[in-house]
FIFI-996383 format. One record per residue (C-alpha): residue in one letter; x, y, z. Coordinates in steps of 0.02 Angstrom, whole numbers, padded with zeros to 5 digits, always signed. Example, Ala and Ser with C-alpha at 12.3 -4.5 7.8 and 13.67 -1.06 7.14 Angstrom:
BEGIN
A+00615-00225+00390S+00684-00053+00357
END
This chain:
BEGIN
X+13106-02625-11376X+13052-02670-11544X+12848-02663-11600X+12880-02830-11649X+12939-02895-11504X+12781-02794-11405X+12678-02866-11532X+12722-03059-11495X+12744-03025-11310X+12553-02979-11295X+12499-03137-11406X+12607-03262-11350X+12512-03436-11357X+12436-03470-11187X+12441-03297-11142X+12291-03230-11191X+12148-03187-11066X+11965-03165-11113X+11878-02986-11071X+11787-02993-10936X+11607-02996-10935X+11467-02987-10850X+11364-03119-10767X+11257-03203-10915X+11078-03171-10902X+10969-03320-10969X+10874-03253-11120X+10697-03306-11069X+10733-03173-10921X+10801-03007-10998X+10633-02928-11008X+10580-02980-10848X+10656-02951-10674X+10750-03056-10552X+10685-03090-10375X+10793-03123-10216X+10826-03318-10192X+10719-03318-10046X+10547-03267-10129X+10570-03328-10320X+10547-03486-10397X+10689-03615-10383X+10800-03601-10551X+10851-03764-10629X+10976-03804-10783X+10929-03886-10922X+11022-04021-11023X+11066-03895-11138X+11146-03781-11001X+10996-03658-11024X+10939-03588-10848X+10752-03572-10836X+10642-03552-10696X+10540-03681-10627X+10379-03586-10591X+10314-03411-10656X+10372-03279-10560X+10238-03206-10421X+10168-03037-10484X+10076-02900-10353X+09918-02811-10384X+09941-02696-10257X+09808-02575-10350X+09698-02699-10334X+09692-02735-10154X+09699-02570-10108X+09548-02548-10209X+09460-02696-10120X+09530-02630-09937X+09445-02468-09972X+09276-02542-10032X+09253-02644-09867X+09308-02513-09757X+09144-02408-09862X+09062-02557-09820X+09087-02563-09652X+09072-02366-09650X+08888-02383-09720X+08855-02542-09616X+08886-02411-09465X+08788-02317-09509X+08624-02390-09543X+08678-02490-09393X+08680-02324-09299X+08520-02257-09372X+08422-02430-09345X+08475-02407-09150X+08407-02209-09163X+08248-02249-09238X+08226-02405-09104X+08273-02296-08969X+08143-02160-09042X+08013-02282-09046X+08037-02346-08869X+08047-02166-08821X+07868-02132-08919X+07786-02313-08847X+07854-02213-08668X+07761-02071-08703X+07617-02163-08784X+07618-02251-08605X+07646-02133-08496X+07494-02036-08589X+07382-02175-08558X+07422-02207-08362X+07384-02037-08347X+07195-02035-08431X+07157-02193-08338X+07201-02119-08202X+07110-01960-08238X+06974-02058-08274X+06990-02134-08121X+06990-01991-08036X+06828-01937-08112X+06730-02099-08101X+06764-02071-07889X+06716-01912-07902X+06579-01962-07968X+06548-02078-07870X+06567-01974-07724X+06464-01866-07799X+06316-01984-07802X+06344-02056-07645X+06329-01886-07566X+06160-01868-07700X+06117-02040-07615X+06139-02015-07441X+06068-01824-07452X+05905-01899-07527X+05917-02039-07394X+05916-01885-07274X+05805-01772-07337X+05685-01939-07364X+05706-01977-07169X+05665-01816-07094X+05534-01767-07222X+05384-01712-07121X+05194-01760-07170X+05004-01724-07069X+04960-01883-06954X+04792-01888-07048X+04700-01811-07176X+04530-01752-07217X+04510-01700-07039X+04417-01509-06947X+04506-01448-06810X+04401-01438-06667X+04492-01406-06496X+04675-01314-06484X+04781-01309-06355X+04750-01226-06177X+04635-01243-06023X+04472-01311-06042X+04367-01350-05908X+04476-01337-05777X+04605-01431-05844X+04745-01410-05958X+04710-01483-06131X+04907-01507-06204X+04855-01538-06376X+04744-01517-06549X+04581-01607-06597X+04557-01641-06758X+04365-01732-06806X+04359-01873-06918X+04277-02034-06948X+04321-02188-06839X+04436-02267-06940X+04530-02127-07033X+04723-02167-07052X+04852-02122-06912X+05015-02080-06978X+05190-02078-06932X+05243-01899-06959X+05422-01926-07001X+05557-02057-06960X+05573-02125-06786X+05536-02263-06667X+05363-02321-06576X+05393-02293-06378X+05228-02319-06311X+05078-02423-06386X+04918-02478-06293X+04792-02401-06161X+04792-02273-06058X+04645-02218-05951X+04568-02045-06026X+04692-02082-06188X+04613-02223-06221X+04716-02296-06370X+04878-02215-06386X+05036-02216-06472X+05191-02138-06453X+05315-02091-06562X+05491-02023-06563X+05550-01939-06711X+05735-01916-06790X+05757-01749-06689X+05697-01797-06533X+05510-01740-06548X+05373-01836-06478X+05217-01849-06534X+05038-01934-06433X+04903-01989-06565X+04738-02023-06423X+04577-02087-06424X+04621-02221-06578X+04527-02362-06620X+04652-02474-06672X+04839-02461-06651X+04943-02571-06793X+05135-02539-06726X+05220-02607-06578X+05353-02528-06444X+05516-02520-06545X+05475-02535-06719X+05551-02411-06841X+05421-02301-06942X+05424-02203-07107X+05364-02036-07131X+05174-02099-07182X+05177-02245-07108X+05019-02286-07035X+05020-02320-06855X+04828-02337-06802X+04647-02302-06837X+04563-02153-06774X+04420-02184-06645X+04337-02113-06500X+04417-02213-06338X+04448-02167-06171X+04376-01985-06106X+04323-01914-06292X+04149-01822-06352X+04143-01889-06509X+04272-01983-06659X+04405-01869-06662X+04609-01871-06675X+04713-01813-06478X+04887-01733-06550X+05026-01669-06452X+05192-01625-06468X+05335-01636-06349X+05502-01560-06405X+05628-01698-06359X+05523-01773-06247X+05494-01628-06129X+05358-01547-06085X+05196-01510-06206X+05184-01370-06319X+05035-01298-06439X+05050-01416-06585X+04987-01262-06706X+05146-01152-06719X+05262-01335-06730X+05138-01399-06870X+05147-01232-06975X+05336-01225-06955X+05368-01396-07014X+05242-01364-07153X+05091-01481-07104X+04960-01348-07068
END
């Protein structure tokens, strides 16, 4: 075959195909990039046959929101933790206001404790002095000369102490106790009676006056009666005797110096 005939069998009108070629990119998009149908902007065609878009195309700063992601979650990091040391220095408060507390029950009840004590203390003070006031011991009178002691004198038994003094000298109560016997009685003339605190009697005799009645409650001083010269008696003078709970009589002298009153 001929290069002629090659020649016009390879252009023969109406034989001709165009190269092929790739899909044509519009121009407004070769320095850009294409996105998939589904997420860019719907493409239109102009009167002119030029494709454009019909919005920008979306762009992605995902530098940006990482950026922004990190700075809350520092946020949120330092939110914790002043969050956390808020609730440590509440909690170390309440724990110091326990302390503080508990600190302050216990002086109030120490003092307390003290102010019964004390209390105690003085009541025991109190009722020690109420004691010691109650069985103090004092002379039935004053001023007064012994005269007569106890023993037999003629022919009889004399069971107590004379003591001279002026009618009208002040009887009193030796110590705390109760009146059992005021008024006459034959040779005793005026008498009283009196039972102390520890079961002593004592017999004031020959009194001019008596000033206390069966039952009352005496003092230690209290007068009681006058002295006088009643009954069987040789002159003004004060009858004493003692009976130690209630018995029989005893010499007053050795009782009076023991309990300090002669």
């Amino acid at each position: 075959m001929s290069s002629s005939s090659y020649e016009g069998r390879h252009r023969a009108p109406g034989r001709h195909r165009a190269p092929r070629r790739g899909a044509r990119i519009p121009v407004g998009l070769k320095s850009g990039f294409l996105l998939p149908s589904a997420a860019a902007a719907a493409l239109v065609v102009t009167a002119s046959g030029a494709t454009v878009a019909e919005s920008a195309p979306t762009v992605f700063d995902l530098s940006g929101s990482a950026a922004k992601a990190k700075a809350a979650n520092a946020a949120a990091a330092e939110f914790d933790r002043v969050e956390s040391e808020q609730q440590r220095e509440v909690q170390a408060s309440a724990a110091a206001n326990r302390v503080t507390e508990a600190a302050r029950i216990a002086r109030d009840a120490e003092r307390r404790s003290l102010a019964k004590k004390q209390a105690a203390a003085a009541a025991v003070r109190k009722a020690e002095a109420a004691r010691k006031a109650r069985e103090k011991w004092v002379p039935a009178i004053a001023g007064a000369a012994f005269t007569s002691g106890f023993g037999w004198r003629w022919g009889k038994m004399h069971e107590g102490n004379d003591f001279a003094t002026p009618v009208g000298t002040p009887v009193h109560s030796m110590s705390t106790g109760t009146v059992t016997f005021a008024g006459w009685e034959s040779g005793y003339g005026n008498k009283v009676e009196i039972t102390y605190w520890d079961g002593t009697l004592s017999v004031y005799a020959h009194l001019s006056s008596i000033s206390v009645s069966v039952g009352d409650k005496v003092d230690p001083g209290e007068v009681v009666a006058l002295s006088g010269n009643t009954g069987h008696s040789t002159g003004p003078h004060l009858h004493l005797e003692i009976h130690p709970n209630g018995g029989a009589a005893i010499d007053p002298a050795p009782w009076l110096h023991a309990h300090g009153l002669q």
